[in-house]
N, C-alpha and C positions, 0 to 999 in steps of 0.2 A: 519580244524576248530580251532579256536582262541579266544574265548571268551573275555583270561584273569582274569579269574575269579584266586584266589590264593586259594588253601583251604590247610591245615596245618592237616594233620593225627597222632593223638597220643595216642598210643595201645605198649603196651610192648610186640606182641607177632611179630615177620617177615612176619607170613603166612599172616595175616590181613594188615601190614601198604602195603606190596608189591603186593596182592591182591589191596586193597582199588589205589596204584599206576595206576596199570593197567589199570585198570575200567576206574579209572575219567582222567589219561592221554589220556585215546581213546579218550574221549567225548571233547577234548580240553581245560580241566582245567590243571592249573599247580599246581603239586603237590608238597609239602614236608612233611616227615614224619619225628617223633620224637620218640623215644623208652620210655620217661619216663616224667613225671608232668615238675620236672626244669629243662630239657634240651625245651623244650616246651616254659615255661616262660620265658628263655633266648633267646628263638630267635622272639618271640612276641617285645622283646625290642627292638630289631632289625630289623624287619621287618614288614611289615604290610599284614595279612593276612584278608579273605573276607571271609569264613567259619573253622570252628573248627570239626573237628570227634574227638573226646574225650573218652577214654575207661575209666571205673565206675576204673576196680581192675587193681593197677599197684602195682609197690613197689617204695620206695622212696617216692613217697604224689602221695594217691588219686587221683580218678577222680572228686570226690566232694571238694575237697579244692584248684583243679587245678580251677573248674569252679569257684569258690570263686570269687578268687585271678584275674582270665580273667574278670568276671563281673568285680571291681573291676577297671581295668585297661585298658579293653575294650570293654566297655558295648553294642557296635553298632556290636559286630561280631556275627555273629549266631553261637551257639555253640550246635552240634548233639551228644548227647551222644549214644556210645557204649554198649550194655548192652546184657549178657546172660539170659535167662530163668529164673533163680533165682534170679537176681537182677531189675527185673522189676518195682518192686515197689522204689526200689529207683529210677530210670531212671524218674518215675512221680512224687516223691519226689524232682528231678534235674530241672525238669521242674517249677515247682513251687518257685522256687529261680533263674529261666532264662535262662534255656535251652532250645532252639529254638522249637527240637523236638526228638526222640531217635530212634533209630533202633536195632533190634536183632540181634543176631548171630545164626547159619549162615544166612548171608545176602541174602534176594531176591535182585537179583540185579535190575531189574523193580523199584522195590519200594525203594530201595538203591538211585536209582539217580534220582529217582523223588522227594525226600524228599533233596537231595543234588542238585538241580533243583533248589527249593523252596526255602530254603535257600540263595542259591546264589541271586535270583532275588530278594527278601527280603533283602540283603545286597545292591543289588544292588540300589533300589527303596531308602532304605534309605540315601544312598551317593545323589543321584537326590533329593530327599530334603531337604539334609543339603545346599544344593551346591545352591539351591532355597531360602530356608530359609535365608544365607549368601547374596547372590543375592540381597532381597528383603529388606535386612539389610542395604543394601549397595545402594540401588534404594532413601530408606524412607531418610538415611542421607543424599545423594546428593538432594534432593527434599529439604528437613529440610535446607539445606545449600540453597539451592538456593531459595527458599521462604526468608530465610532471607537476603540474597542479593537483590531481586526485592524491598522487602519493606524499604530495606534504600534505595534504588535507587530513589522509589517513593518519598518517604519520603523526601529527598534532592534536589526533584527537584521545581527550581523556579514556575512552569505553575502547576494547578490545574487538577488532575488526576479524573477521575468520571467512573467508571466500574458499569456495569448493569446489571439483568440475564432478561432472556426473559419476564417476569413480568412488567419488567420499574423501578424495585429496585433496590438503590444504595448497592451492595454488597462490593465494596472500595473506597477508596477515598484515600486524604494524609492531608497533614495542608495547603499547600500549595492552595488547594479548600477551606477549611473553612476563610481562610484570605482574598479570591476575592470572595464570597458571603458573607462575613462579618458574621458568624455564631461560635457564643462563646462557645453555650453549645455542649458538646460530640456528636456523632453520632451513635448509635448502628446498624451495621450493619444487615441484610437488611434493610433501610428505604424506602419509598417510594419516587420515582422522585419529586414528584411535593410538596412535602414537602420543600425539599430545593433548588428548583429552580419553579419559576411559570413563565414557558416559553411554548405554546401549540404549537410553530412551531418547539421548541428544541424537544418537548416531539413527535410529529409526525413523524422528521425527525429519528429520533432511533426508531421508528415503520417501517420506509419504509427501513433502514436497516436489520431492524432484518424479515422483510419480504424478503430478497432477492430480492427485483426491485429495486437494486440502481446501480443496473448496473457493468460495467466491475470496478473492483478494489475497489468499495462500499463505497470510502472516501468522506464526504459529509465534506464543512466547511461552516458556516456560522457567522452571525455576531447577537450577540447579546445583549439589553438593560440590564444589572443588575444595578439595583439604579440608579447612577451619573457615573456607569462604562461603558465601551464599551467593550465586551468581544467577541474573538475572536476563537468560536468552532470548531474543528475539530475530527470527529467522525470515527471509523469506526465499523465493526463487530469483537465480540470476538468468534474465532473458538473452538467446543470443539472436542468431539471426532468423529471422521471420519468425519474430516472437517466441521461438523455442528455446523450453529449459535448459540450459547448458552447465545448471549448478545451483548452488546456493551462498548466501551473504547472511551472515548473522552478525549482528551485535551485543555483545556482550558487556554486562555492568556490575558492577561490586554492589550488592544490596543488603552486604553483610551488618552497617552500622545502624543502615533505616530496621531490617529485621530486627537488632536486637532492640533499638527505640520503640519497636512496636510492641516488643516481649516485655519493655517495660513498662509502658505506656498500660499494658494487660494488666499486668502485675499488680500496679497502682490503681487501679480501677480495683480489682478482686479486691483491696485490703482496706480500701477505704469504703467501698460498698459493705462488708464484712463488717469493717468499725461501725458503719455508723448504724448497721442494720438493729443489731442487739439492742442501742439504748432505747431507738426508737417501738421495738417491740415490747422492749419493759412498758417506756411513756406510755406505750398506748394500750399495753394491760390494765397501767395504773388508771388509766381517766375512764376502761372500761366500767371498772369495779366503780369510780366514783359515779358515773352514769347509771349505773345499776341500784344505786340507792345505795349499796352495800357501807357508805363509809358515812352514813346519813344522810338524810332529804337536803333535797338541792333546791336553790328559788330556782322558777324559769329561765331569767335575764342567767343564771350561771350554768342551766343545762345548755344553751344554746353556745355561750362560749365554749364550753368542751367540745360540743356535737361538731364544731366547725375545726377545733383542734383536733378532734379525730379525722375527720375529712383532708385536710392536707398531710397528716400523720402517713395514710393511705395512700393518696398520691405520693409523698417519698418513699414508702414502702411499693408504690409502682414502677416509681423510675428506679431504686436500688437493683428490685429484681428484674426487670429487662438489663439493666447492664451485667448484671452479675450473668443471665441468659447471653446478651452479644459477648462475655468473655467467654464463654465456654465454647461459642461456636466459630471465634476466633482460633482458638486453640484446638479446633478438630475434636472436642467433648462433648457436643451437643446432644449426641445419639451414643446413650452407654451400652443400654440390652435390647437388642433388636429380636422379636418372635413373630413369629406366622399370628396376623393382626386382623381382626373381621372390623373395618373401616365404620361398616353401616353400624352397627352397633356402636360405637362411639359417635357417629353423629347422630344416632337417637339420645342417646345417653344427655351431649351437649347441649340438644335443642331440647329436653324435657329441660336441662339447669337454666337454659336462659330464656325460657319462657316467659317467665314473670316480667322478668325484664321487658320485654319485646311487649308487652300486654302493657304493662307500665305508660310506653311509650308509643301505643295503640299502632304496632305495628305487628302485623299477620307475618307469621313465621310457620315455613313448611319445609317437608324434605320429602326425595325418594331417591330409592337405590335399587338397580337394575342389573342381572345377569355379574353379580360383584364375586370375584377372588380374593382370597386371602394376600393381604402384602407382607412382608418382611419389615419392621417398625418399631419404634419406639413407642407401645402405645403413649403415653405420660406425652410423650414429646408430640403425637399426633393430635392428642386431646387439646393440649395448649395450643397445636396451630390454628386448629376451627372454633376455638373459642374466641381466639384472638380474630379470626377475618369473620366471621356473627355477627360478633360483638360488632364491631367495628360498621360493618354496613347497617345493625340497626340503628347505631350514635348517627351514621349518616343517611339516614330515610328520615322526610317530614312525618307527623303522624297521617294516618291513614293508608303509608307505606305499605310494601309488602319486600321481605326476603326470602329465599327462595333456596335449596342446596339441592343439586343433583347428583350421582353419583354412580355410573355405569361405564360396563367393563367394555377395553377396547382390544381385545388381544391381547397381549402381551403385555398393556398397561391399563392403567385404572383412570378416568376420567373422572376430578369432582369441580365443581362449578359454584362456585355463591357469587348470588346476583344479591340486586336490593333495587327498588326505583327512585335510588335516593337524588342528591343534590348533582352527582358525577362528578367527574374530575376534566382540566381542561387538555386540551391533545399536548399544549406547550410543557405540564407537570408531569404528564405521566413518564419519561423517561425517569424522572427525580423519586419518585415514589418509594423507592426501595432502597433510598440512600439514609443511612444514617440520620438521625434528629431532624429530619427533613418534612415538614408538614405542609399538606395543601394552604395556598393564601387566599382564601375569599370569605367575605364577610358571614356567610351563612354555616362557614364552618369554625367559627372563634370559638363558640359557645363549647364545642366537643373539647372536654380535655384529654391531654394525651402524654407522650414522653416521644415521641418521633420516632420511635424505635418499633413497635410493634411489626411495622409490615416488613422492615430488615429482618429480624427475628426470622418470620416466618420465612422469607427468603432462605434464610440459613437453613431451616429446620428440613423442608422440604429438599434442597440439596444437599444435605448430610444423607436424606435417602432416598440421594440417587435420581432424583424427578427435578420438575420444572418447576416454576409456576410464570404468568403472563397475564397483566389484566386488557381489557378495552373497559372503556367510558364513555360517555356524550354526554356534556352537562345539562342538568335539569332532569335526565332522562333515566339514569342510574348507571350503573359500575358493575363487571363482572368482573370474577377471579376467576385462572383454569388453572387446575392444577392436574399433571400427569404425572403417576408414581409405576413404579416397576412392580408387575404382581409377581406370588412366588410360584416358580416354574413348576409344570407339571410333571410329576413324575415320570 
């Protein structure tokens, strides 16, 4: 047994300090004894002891001036005084100036290391608080330090900070908030949301957070009107203990200048699309008629230069109109008259137009449509989309392909699906797909020309009404599109 506990024996008589040995070396403490008060005080300086046995009568200095002197210099050690028969009243005199607690002589030894028990666990309990205490000294400054590291961090930061507690109260902020709500006077922390911002889809979206239905990872961004600003919100949950919402933390940005760079970036687009659209419709009326004989017979070597001038005439006239299509649906225009829409009929419609084509290109084209409701749509807008993903997976099927449309009803929405067995696309692209002028890079698909836009389109088109869409691939194997739209509710 090993406790460690130290305890320091000091009694002028042998039979006692080597008795008092015995004992408490059984029981696992370590012991040292001293014959007299300053041989005692001399090695206190020296060492650190965890209980005192103290005898009242010595020679050379007391047991009372010994304890003095140990308070004094060691006020955490329990100090047991020694005491016979007739000195008991001082022994509760010792106590009264801090001595832990005393024993008689001769000693019960029961009650001896029970009270030298006590002690020790008393000394002990005390180190476990100081060490706590120090701890907790030590927890409060690192907190202190690091409180005031987040609030100059906040403090210095460009974007507007807004912290919540479960209430909807503004419990922080920085200046960097009070500058993009243009708000002069002070803020006393808690205030209420709607005080300095009057936003009921800001102020909802921080309820559906701090309710827990926001789903995996809980970051909601939105875009919101303050004044003449555009301000762009990004929210999420403020965790408190064991993981519980205790609030919310938004971020706030000024997106007023990139908006209107974007409204003009639009703009420029529309009117230069526009310019150049006309002449190039003229040119290629003119090389029409010249192609037609109509302006007299042509050698071969000049019908072929035209026929190639008309070919890339059509390709600008591709890319024109897909951009002139990504500005409209840029601008939330993309869907102008939406009516109760029979789907299957327009994919018969489109797969009789691109038939030829797909025959051309010896590739087998089919459809079917099952259990189908009427949607809510732009037909014009729907027709372009499935000509556009058709199209597109017959340019990418070898010949002897096959493309494929399905189109059945799933409740509430409409499921339509074009396959193809084409070239596929690889797992690293398909996140890019649907990004702007973005076109797959493999050798097998150079030959397809394109404008990179087509499948953002359809992106658009589809989310103007209200649906999805999502492809899977596997290369060599072919490419599927799904698209889900909203049917119209039954009466």
């Amino acid at each position: 047994m090993d406790n460690g506990t130290r305890i320091l024996v000091v009694d002028d008589e042998k039979v006692v300090r080597d008795g008092c040995r015995r004992v408490l070396t059984g029981k696992g403490y370590d012991v040292t004894c001293s014959e007299n008060g300053q041989e005692a005080l001399d090695l206190l300086e020296k060492t650190e002891m965890d209980v005192i046995l103290l005898d009242l009568k010595m020679p050379i200095m007391s047991g009372e001036e010994v304890l003095e002197r140990t308070r004094a210099c060691c006020p955490d050690i329990p100090v047991i005084i020694i005491t016979g028969h007739g000195t008991v009243d001082t022994a509760v005199e010792c106590m009264k100036r801090g001595a832990y607690d005393f024993i008689t002589k001769p000693f019960q030894i029961e009650q001896f290391l029970l009270t030298v028990g006590r002690a020790a666990e008393k000394r002990r309990l005390g180190r476990e608080a100081q060490r706590l205490h120090e701890e907790n000294i030590r927890n409060l400054y690192d907190l202190d330090l690091e409180k005031s590291r987040l609030k100059t961090i906040i403090n210095c930061m460009a974007n507007g900070v807004l912290v919540t507690n479960r209430n909807l109260e503004v419990v922080l902020h920085n200046p960097a908030l009070m500058r993009l709500l243009e708000i002069a006077a002070p803020l006393e922390n808690p205030v209420p949301l709607s005080k300095i911002l009057d936003a009921d889809a800001f102020a909802e979206t921080l309820r559906t957070i701090q309710s827990g239905d926001s789903g995996e990872g809980g970051v909601f961004s939105q875009e919101l009107n303050v004044g003449k600003k555009a301000v762009r919100a990004i929210s999420a949950p403020a965790l408190g203990r064991q993981g519980r919402i205790a609030g919310t933390v938004t971020v706030l940005e000024d997106i007023t200048a990139f908006k209107q760079l974007d409204q003009m970036k639009s703009d420029f687009v529309n009117m230069v699309a526009h310019e150049l659209r006309s002449p190039l419709v003229s040119i290629r009326q003119q090389n029409s008629v010249l192609l037609e004989g109509l302006a007299g017979p042509l050698q071969k070597k000049q019908e072929q230069f035209i026929s190639r001038g008309m070919q890339k005439i059509d390709a600008l006239l591709e890319l024109i109109n897909d951009l002139l299509d990504m500005a409209k649906i840029e601008a939330g225009k993309a869907v102008q008259h939406q009516v109760p829409t029979d789907v299957c009929e327009i994919i018969s419609e489109m797969v009789a137009f691109i038939e030829p084509r797909a025959r051309e290109q010896q590739v087998s084209l089919n459809y079917s449509c099952n259990n189908l409701k009427p949607i809510q749509a732009d037909p014009k807008r729907i027709g372009e989309l499935f000509n556009n993903l058709i199209t597109n997976a017959i340019n990418y099927s070898p010949n002897g392909g096959k493309v494929s449309i399905t189109a059945e009803g799933r409740g509430e929405y409409m499921e339509i699906k074009v396959s193809d067995t084409g070239v596929g696309i690889p797992e690293s692209e398909l996140p890019k797909i649907f990004d702007k002028f973005y076109r797959v890079k493999s050798p097998k698909t150079r030959q397809v020309m394109g404008t990179g836009l087509g499948l953002s389109i359809a992106q658009g088109v589809v989310e103007a009404h209200r649906g999805t869409i999502d492809v899977e691939s596997e290369v060599d194997k072919g490419t599927t599109f799904r698209i889900l739209l909203p049917v119209v509710p039954e009466a």
